[in-house]
C-alpha positions as CSV (number, residue, x, y, z in Angstrom):
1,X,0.0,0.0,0.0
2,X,1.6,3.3,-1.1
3,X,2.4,5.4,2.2
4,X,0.8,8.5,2.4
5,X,1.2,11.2,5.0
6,X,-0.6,14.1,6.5
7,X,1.2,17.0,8.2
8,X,0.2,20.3,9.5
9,X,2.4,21.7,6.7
10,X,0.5,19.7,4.5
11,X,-0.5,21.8,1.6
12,X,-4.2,21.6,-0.2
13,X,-3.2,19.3,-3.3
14,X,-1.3,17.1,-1.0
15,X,-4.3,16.4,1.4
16,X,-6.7,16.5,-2.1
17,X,-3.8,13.7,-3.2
18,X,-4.0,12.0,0.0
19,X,-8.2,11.9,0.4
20,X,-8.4,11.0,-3.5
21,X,-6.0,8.3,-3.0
22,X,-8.1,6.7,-0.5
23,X,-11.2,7.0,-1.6
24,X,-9.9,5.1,-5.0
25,X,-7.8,2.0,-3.0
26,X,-11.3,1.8,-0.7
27,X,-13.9,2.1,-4.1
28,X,-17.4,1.6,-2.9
29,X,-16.1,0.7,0.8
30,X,-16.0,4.5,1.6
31,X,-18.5,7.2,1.0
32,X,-18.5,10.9,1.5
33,X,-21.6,13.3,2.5
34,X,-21.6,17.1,3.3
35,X,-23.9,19.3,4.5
36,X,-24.8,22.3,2.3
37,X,-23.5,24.1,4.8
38,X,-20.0,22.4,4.8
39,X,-17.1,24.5,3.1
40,X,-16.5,24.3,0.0
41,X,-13.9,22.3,-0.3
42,X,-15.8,19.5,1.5
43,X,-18.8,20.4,-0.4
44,X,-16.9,20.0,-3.4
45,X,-15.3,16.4,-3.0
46,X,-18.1,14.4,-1.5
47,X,-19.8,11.7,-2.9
48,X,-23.5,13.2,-1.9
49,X,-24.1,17.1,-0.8
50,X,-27.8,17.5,0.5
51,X,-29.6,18.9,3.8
52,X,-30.8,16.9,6.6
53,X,-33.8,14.6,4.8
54,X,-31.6,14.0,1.9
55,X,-28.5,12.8,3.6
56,X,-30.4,10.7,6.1
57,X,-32.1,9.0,3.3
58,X,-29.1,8.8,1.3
59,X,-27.5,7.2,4.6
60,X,-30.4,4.7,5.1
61,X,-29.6,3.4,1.8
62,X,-25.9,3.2,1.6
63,X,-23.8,-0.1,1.3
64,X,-20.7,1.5,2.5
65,X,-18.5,-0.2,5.1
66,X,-17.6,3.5,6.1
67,X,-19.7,6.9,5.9
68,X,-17.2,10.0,6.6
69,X,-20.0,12.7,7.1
70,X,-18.9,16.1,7.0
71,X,-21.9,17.7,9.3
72,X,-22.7,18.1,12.8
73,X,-23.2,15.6,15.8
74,X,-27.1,14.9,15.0
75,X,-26.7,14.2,11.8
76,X,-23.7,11.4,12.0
77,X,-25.9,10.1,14.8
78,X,-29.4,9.8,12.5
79,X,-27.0,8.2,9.7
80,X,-25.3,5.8,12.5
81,X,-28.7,4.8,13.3
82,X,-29.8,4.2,9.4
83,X,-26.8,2.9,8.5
84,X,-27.0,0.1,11.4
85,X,-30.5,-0.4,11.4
86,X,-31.7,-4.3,12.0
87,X,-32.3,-5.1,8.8
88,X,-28.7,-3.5,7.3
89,X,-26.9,-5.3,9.8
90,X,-28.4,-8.5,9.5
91,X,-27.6,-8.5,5.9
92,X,-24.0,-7.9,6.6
93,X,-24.0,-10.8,9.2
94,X,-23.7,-8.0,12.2
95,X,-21.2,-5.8,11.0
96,X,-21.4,-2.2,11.7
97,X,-20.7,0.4,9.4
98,X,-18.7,3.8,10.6
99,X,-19.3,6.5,11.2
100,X,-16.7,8.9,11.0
101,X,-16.5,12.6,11.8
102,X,-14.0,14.9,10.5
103,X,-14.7,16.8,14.0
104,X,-16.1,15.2,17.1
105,X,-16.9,18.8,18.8
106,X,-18.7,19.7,15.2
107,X,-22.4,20.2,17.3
108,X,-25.7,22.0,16.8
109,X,-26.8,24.7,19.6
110,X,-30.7,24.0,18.8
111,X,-30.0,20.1,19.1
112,X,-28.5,20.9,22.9
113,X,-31.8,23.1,24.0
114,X,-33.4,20.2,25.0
115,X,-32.1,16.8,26.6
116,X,-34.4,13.0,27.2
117,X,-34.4,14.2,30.9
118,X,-36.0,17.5,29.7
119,X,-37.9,15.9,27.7
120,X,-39.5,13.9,30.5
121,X,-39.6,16.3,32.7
122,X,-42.1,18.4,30.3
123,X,-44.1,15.3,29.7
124,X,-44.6,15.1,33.1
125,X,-45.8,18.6,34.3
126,X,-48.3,18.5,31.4
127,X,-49.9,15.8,32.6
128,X,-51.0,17.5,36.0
129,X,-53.2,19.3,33.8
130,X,-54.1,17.3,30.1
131,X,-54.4,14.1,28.8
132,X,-50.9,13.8,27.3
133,X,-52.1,10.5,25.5
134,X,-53.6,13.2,23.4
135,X,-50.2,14.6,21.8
136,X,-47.8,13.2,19.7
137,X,-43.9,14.3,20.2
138,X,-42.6,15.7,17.0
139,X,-38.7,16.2,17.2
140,X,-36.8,18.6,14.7
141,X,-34.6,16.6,13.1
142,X,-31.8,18.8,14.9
143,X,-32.3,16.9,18.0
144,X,-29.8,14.0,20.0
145,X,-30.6,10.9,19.4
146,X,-32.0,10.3,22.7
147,X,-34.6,13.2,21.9
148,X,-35.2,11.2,19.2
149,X,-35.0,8.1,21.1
150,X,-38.2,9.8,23.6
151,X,-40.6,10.6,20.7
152,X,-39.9,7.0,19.3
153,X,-41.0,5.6,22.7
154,X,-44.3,7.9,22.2
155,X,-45.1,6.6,18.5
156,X,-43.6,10.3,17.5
157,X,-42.4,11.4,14.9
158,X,-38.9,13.0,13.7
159,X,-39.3,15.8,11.3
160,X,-36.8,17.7,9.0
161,X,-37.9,21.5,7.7
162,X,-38.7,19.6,4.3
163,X,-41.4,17.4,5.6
164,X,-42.4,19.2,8.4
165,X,-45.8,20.0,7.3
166,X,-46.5,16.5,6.1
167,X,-45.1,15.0,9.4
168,X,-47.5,17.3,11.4
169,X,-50.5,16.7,8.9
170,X,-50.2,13.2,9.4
171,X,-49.5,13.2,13.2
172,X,-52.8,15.2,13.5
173,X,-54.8,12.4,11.9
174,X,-53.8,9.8,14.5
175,X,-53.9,12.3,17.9
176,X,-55.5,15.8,18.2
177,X,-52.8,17.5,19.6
178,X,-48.4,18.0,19.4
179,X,-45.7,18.5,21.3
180,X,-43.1,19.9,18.6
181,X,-39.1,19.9,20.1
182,X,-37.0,22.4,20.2
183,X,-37.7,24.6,17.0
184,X,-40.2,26.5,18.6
185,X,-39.6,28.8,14.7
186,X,-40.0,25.7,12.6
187,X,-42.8,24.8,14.4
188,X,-45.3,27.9,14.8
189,X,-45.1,28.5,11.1
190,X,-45.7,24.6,10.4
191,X,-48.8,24.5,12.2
192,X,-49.9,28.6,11.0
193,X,-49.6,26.9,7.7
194,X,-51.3,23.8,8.6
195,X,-54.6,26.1,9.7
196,X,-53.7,26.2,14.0
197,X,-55.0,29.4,15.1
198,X,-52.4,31.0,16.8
199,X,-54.2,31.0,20.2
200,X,-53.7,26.8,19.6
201,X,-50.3,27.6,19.8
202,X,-48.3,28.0,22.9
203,X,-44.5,28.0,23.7
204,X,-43.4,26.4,26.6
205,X,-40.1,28.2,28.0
206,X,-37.9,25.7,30.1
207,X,-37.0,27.1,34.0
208,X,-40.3,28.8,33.6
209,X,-43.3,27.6,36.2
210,X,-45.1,25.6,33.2
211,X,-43.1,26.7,30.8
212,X,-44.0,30.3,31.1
213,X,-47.9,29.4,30.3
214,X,-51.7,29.7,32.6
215,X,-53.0,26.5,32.8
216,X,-55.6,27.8,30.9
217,X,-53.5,28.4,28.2
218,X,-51.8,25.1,28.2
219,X,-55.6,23.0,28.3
220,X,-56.9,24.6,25.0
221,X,-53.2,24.5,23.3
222,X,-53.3,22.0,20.5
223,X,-49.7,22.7,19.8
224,X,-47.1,22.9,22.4
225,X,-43.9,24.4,21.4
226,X,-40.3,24.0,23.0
227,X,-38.5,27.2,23.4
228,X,-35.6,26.3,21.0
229,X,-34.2,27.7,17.8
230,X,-31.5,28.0,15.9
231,X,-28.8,30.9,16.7
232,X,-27.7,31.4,12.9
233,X,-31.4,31.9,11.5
234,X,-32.2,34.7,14.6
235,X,-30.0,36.8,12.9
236,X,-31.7,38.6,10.0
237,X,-33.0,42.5,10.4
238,X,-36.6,43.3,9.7
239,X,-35.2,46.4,9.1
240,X,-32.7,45.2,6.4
241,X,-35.0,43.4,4.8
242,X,-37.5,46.1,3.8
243,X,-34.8,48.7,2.7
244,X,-33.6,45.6,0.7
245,X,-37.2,45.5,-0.7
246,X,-36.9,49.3,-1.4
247,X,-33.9,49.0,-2.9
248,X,-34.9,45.9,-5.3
249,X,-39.0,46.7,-5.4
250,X,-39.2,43.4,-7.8
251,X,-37.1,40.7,-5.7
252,X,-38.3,38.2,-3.8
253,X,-37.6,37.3,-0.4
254,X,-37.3,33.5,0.2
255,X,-35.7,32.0,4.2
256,X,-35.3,29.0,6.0
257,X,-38.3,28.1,8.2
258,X,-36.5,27.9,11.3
259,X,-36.2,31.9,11.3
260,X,-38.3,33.7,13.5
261,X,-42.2,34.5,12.6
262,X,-41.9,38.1,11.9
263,X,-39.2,37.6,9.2
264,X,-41.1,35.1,7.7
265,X,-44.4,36.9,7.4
266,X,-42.1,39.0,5.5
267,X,-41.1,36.9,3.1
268,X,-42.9,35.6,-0.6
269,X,-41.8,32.0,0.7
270,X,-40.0,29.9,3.1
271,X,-38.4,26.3,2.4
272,X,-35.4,24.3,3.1
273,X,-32.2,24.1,2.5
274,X,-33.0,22.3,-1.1
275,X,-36.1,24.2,-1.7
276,X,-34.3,27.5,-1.4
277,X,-31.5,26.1,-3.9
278,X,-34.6,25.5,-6.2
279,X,-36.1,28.8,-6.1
280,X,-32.6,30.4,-7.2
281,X,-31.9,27.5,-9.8
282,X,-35.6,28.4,-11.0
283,X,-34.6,32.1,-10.9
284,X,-35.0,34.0,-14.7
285,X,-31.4,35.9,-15.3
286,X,-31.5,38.9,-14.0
287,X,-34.0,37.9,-11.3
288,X,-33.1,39.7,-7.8
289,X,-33.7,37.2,-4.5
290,X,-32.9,37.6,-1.1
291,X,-32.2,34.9,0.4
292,X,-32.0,34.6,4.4
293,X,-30.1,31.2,5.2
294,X,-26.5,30.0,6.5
295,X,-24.0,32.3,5.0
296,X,-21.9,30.1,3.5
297,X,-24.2,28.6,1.1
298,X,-26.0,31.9,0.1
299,X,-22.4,33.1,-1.1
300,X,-21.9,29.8,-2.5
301,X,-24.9,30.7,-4.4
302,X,-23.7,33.7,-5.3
303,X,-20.9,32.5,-7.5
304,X,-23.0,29.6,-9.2
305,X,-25.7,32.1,-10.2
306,X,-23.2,34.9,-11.9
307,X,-26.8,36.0,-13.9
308,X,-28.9,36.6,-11.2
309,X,-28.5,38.9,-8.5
310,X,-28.3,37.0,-4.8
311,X,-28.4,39.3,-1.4
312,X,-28.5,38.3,2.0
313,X,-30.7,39.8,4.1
314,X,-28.9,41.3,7.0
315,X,-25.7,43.3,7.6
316,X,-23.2,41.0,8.9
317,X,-22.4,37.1,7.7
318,X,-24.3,34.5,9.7
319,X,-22.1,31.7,9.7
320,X,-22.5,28.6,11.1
321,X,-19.2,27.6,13.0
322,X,-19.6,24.0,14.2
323,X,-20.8,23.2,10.3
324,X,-17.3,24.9,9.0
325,X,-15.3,22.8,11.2
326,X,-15.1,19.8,8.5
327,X,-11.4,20.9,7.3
328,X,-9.6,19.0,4.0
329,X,-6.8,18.5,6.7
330,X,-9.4,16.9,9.1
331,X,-10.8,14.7,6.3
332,X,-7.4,13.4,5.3
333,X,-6.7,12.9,8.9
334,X,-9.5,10.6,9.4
335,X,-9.5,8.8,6.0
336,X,-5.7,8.2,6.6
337,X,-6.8,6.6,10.3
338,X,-9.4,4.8,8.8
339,X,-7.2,3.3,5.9
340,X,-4.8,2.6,8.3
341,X,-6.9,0.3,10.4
342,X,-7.7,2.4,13.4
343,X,-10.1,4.5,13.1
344,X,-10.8,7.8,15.3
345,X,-14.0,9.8,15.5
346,X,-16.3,6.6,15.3
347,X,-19.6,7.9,16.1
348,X,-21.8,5.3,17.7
349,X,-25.0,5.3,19.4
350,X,-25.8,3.1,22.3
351,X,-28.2,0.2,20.9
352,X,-30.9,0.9,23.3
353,X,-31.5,4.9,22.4
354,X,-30.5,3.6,18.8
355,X,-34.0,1.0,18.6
356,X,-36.3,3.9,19.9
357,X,-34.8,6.4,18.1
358,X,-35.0,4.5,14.8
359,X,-38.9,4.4,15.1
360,X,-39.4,7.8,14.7
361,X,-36.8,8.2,12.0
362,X,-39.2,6.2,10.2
363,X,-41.1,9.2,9.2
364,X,-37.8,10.6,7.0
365,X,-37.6,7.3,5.1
């Protein structure tokens, strides 16, 4: 086997040299996702590139021996899940396949606003005063495992921000009533769009005495929101985006769901990650859009869509840090550990949390 080396004076073509070399000794033993929201570089030398629904589908049906997934703790977790699920590892004999992550301390803020033990803890104070039989747990997809692992114990649900609205629709035919963790964003405008009236909604903020709620309040809710969100999609200017609108009276605004009400009432349309990349690809040249998502990919928009005019809608870059911290030096460093028979950053999720949470994943597959 040819020796290869990585170095922290490594330069780009040599760890490009290194991770290419790899990938073609290992063939279809090794694949490589990334997160739109990945750099670049990672973006541009993986296998798949998708957001959260895509990836953990494309996960659920891989063959690979190893996945090195170039995202953020939640998301190697829901692929570790898929990738080992009963049925994959029976048909390799009970193998498991890797999961590997260019970064263990890659996280997600919103995933760590709620844990199982909050989780139980809400659950618990509802039921002085409803039936919580009544409500079915809905987890954002940006959620531990073992938040997943709680709404699977409930016959929940896992949603992502491209299904949300079908996940919910379909919840609501089986119980009246939801408990939606921890995008408190996401879900407000899912059910809004889904017909709640906004006095069914109520947010339930955590070290508050019922979550901030009257009883009252929290007996006639049909939806009962966990105080979360995500700190990269909080940061766009109400302001900015109507002297935008002045600026450029024909463009549309399009943003990510999990931003907060106000900026999506101003908006022509909301959507995921995918569904925003749509909307540009769909764009006529010329066309102006703002576009209020993760930095990164709006200015990686930007420079794939040299005839149409892309602006971000606030004043300073909103960059998510723990998503940039999938490096070409850390993939090489990985892929070379892998390679070399011991592997480091195995992501692995205990098999008990792993069974519970894989029944609520079902509603992604």
């Amino acid at each position: 086997m040819k020796e290869l080396r990585v170095t922290e004076e490594s330069s780009e073509r040599e760890l490009l040299d290194v991770i290419e070399t790899i990938r073609q000794e290992a063939g279809s033993r090794l694949a490589i996702m990334a997160h739109y929201y990945a750099p670049d570089e990672v973006v541009g030398l993986a296998d798949e590139v998708g957001d959260s629904l895509a990836l953990a589908k494309k996960a659920a049906a891989s063959n690979a021996e190893a996945l090195l997934f170039c995202g953020v703790h939640f998301m190697l977790e829901t692929a570790d899940i898929l990738m080992n699920a009963p049925e994959k590892l029976a048909a390799r004999n009970g193998r498991r396949a890797l999961v590997i992550a260019p970064d263990t301390t890659a996280g997600c803020p919103m995933a760590d606003m709620i844990t199982y033990e909050q989780a139980i803890d809400w659950e618990r104070q509802l039921a002085h005063l409803v039936d919580v039989s009544e409500f079915t747990p809905i987890t954002y997809v940006n959620s531990s495992a073992a938040t997943k692992a709680f709404c699977g114990d409930r016959d929940g649900a896992v949603c992502t921000s491209a299904n949300a609205e079908k996940v919910v629709r379909d919840a609501i035919l089986k119980r009246p009533k939801l408990m939606f963790m921890p995008d408190s964003r996401l879900g407000r405008t899912t059910c809004l769009a889904l017909g709640f009236k906004p006095e069914e909604i109520v947010t339930w903020t955590p070290n508050e005495t019922l979550g901030g709620n009257s009883p009252e309040a929290l007996q006639r809710a049909k939806a009962i929101l966990w105080d979360g969100y995500c700190p990269i999609h909080q940061k766009f200017s109400a302001a900015v985006i109507s002297e935008l609108k002045t600026k450029y009276p024909n463009a549309k605004f399009w943003v990510h769901p999990e931003a907060p009400r106000e900026i999506v009432e101003l908006s022509d349309g909301y959507g995921s990650t995918t569904k925003l990349l749509q909307v540009v690809a769909d764009a006529e040249p010329g066309e102006t859009l703002i576009i209020g998502t993760e930095w990164k990919l709006v200015d990686r928009m930007r420079r794939q869509n040299i005839d149409k005019r892309i602006v971000y809608p606030s004043a300073m870059a909103s960059i998510c840090d723990d998503m940039s911290k999938s490096t070409l030096e850390k993939v090489a460093r990985v892929l070379l550990a892998w390679r070399n028979g011991a592997p480091t950053n195995v992501v692995t999720t205990p098999e008990n949390v792993a069974a519970s949470a894989y029944k609520a994943l079902a509603s992604l597959l």
